[in-house]
C-alpha positions in Angstrom: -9.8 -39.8 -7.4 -12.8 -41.9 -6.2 -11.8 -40.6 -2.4 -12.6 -37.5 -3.3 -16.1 -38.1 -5.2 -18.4 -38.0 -2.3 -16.6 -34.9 -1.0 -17.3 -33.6 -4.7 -20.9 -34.6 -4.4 -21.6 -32.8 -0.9 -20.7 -29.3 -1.9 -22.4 -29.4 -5.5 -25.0 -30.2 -3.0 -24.9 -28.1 -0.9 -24.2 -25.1 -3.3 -26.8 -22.2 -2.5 -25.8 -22.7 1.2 -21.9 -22.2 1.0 -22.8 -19.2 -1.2 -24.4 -17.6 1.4 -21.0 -18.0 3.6 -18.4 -16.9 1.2 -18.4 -13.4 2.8 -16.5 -14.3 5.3 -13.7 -15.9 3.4 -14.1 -12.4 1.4 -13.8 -10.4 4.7 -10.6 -11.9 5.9 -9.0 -11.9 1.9 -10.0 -8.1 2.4 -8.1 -7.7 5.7 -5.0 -8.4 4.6 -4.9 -5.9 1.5 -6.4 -2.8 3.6 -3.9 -3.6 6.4 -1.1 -2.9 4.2 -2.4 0.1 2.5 -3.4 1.8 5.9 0.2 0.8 6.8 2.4 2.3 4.2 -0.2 4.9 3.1 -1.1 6.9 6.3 1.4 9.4 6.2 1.1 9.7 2.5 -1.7 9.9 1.9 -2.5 12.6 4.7 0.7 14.9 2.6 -1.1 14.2 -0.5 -4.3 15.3 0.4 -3.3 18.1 2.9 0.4 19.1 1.6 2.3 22.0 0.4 4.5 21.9 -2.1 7.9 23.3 -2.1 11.2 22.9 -3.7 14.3 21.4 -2.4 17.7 19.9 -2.9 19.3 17.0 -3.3 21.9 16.9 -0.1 23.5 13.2 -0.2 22.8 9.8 -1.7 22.2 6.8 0.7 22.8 3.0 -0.7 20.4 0.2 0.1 21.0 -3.3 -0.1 18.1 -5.4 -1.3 18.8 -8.9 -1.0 16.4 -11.8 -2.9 16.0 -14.6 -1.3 17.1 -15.9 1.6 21.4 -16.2 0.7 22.4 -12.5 0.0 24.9 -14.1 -2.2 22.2 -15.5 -4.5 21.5 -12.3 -5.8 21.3 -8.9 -4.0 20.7 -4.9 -6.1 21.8 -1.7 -4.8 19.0 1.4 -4.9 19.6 4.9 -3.3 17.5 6.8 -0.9 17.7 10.8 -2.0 18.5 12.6 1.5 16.6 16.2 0.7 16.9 19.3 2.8 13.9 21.9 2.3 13.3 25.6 3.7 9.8 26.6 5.5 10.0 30.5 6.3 13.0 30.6 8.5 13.4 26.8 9.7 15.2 24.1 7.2 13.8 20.7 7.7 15.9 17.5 6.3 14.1 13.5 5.5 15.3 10.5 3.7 13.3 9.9 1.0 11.7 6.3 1.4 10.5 5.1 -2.0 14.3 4.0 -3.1 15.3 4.2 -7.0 17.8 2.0 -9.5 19.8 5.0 -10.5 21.5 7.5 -7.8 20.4 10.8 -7.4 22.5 13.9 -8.6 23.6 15.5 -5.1 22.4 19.2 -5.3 19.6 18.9 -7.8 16.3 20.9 -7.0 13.2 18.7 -6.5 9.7 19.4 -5.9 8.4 18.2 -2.2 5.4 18.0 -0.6 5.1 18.5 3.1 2.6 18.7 6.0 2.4 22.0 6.8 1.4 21.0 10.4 4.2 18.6 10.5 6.9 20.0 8.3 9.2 17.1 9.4 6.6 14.6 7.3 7.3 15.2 3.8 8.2 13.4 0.4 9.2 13.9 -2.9 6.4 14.5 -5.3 7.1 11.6 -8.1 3.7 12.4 -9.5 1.5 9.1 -9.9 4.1 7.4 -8.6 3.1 8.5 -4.8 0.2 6.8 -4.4 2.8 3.2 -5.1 2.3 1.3 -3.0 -0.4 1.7 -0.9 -3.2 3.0 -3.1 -3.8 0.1 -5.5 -3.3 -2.3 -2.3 -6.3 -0.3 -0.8 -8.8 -0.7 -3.9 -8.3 -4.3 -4.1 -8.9 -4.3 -0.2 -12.1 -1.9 -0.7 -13.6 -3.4 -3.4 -13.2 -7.1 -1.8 -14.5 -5.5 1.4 -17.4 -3.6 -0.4 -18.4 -7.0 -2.1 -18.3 -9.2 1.3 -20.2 -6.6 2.6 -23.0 -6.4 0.1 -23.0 -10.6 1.1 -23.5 -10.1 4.9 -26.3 -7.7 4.1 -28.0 -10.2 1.2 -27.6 -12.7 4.0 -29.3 -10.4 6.8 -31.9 -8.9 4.7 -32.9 -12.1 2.7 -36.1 -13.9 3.6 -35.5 -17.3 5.7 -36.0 -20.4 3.1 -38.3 -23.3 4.4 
């Protein structure tokens, strides 16, 4: 403990001036968070804001493994991927639904879809607030960490030089 006491005594010290500096640590925690939601949002988000939405069914069920940890034998859960075909005007489009689920899907149920209508090949199911998992609550923590680090660099950079 006493090893670390000067070490203590420096940065209560030196206080105001590592304040000044914590934007950067703010900037890079931001990075992360926004990388991820730009990552698994784009194409989402773009359907979201720009889709149409049209019904479809429920062609086939796909299983996915998900293992936990690093031995699959440790403990490993099925989930199923809904395989959906959908018709715009004369042309029927087919996608793999991404966003897997505990229970299987009943083959040849009608679901709602939202689709790009530039890009009908882009679409998704519409699971209500559940489309904007995971990416959206990823991007407000990046935003508002961003948003705060930024209002540092600009208290640094607009605050008067201290004799």
């Amino acid at each position: 403990m006493a090893s670390t006491l000067p070490q203590v005594t420096w940065l209560l010290a030196n206080r105001e001036k590592l304040n000044r500096y914590v934007f950067i640590l703010q900037f890079v925690a931001a990075l992360p968070f926004l990388l991820f939601s730009y990552s698994t949002g784009k194409v989402h988000a773009r359907i979201l804001m720009e889709g149409i939405a049209t019904t479809g069914t429920i062609v086939a069920s796909v299983p996915v493994q998900f293992s936990l940890g690093s031995n699959s034998s440790l403990s490993s859960r099925t989930s199923y991927e809904a395989v959906v075909v959908f018709t715009v005007g004369d042309r029927q489009f087919r996608f793999q639904e991404w966003k897997a689920t505990k229970f299987e899907p009943t083959v040849g149920s009608r679901v709602r879809v939202l689709y790009d209508p530039l890009d009908p090949g882009s679409a998704m199911l519409d699971r209500g607030y559940l489309n904007s998992l995971p990416w959206a609550p990823s991007g407000a923590i990046g935003l508002f960490l961003f948003l705060v680090a930024l209002k540092g660099l600009l208290t640094l950079l607009l605050s008067s030089p201290r004799q």
